[in-house]
Steps between C-alpha positions, in 0.01 A plus 500: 500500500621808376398845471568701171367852387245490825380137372580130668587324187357157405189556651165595338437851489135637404533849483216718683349803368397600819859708609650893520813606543857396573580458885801385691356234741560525861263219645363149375138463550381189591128443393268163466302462212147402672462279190620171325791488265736771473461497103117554605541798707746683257195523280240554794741745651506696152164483441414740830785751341790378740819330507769344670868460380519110593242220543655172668300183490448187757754362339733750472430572110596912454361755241592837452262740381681849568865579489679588836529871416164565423191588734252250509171533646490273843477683790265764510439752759814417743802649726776353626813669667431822364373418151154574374367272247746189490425404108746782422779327758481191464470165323194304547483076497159351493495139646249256373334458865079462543570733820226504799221268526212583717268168473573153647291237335503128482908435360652806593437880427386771207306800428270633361489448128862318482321185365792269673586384912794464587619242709602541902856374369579826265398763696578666867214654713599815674407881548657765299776722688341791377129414639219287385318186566707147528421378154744189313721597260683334202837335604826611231635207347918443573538511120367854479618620801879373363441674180403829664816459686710479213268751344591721815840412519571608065288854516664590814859421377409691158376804684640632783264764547228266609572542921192252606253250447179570589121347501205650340337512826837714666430768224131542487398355868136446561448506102691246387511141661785348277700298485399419878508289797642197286779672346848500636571881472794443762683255239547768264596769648861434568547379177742648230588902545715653796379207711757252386485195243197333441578173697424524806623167661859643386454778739357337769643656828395247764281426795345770709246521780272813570625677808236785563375581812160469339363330159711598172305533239589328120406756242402465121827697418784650633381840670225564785265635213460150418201304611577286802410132446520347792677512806820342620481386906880553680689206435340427159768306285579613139754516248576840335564444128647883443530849625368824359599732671407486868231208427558170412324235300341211641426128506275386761458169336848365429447466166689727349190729400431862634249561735549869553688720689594612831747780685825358520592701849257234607671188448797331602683201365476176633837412675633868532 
């Protein structure tokens, strides 16, 4: 993929009516859909007035529906490090994602009015960071979470202005609830910009262990405005995929994914 004139070319691109002015984008926005096909929520997306500059399928299929440079109309009443009303800062990429459901019923779970239950197997049951109820919640598919990588990984290295990548639910907390408990924020946010290439096994730095006095906590994001997602007990084993700064990415799993991040003046290397 390639980005000319503040469009990825060879993809399809359905231009929205629903846009302002020119900005210079300093955040990606990651939203989910709450819908079905990403072609379906362009049109139910621009039929309530809004848009979004990307929609990314299950399957990783892209459209474009507002060039890079130009507001669109995805984020609403929000703030994030000092800037009011993100849809002037930043670019926003809806993910086609059913979000929360509330109900369990015979074959999995739903809600209210969705018409369709989803299965145990797609979805992950767990309480938002920000508050609220444990309810299940649609499960990203590896083929769209690898396409918003690459998605990440091409807007980044076109504009350098963009500094982070950030969730719905960082910018507009208690509002917003998307993209959620089963998206991967962590994942993205070292990818492309000042952080370093976009591969992260190529920067891989080694083994560590925690060596607080007390728990460490692993944080959505590099920075203790982040929300903590769980904590690390002294001793913990990791690997830290890269530094920014004085914190360092994470992999709790060993499989070459991020988890978060933690302090490094926290951790020491196994064998030192």
């Amino acid at each position: 993929m390639k980005i000319v004139k503040d469009r990825i070319e060879g993809i399809p691109f359905h231009a929205s009516p629903h846009v302002r002015g020119k900005i210079t984008p300093r955040f990606l926005v990651m939203h989910y859909t709450a819908g079905g096909s990403a072609l379906g929520s362009v049109q139910a997306i621009a039929n309530r007035g809004l848009s979004a500059h990307l929609f990314v399928d299950r399957d990783g299929a892209v459209i474009q529906t507002v060039p890079f440079n130009v507001e669109a109309l995805h984020a609403g009443p929000s703030n994030w490090r000092g800037f009011n009303g993100l849809n002037g800062h930043s670019i926003g990429i809806e993910i086609a994602n059913l979000g929360w459901l509330d109900q369990r019923v015979a074959g999995g779970w739903t809600r209210e009015g969705l018409g369709r239950v989803l299965p145990d197997s797609q979805v992950i049951v767990a309480r938002h960071r920000n508050g609220g109820p444990e309810m299940a919640w649609e499960i990203f598919p590896d083929a769209q979470l690898k396409a918003l990588a690459e998605l990440t990984l091409l807007i980044r290295g076109a504009y350098a202005s963009i500094q982070e990548v950030v969730g719905h639910d960082d910018i507009s907390p208690g509002r917003k609830q998307d993209p959620g408990p089963a998206f991967p924020v962590a994942r993205f946010q070292g990818l492309g910009g000042a952080a370093g290439s976009g591969t992260l096994a190529d920067n891989d730095l080694g083994e560590f262990e925690v060596i607080s006095r007390d728990t460490l906590n692993l944080r959505g994001g590099p920075g203790t405005d982040f929300k903590a997602l769980k904590k690390l007990a002294p001793g913990s084993k990791l690997r830290v995929l890269r530094e920014q700064g004085e914190w360092r990415m994470v992999d709790l799993e060993g499989d070459g994914n991020p988890d978060g991040f933690v302090h490094g003046a926290f951790l020491r290397r196994l064998g030192s």
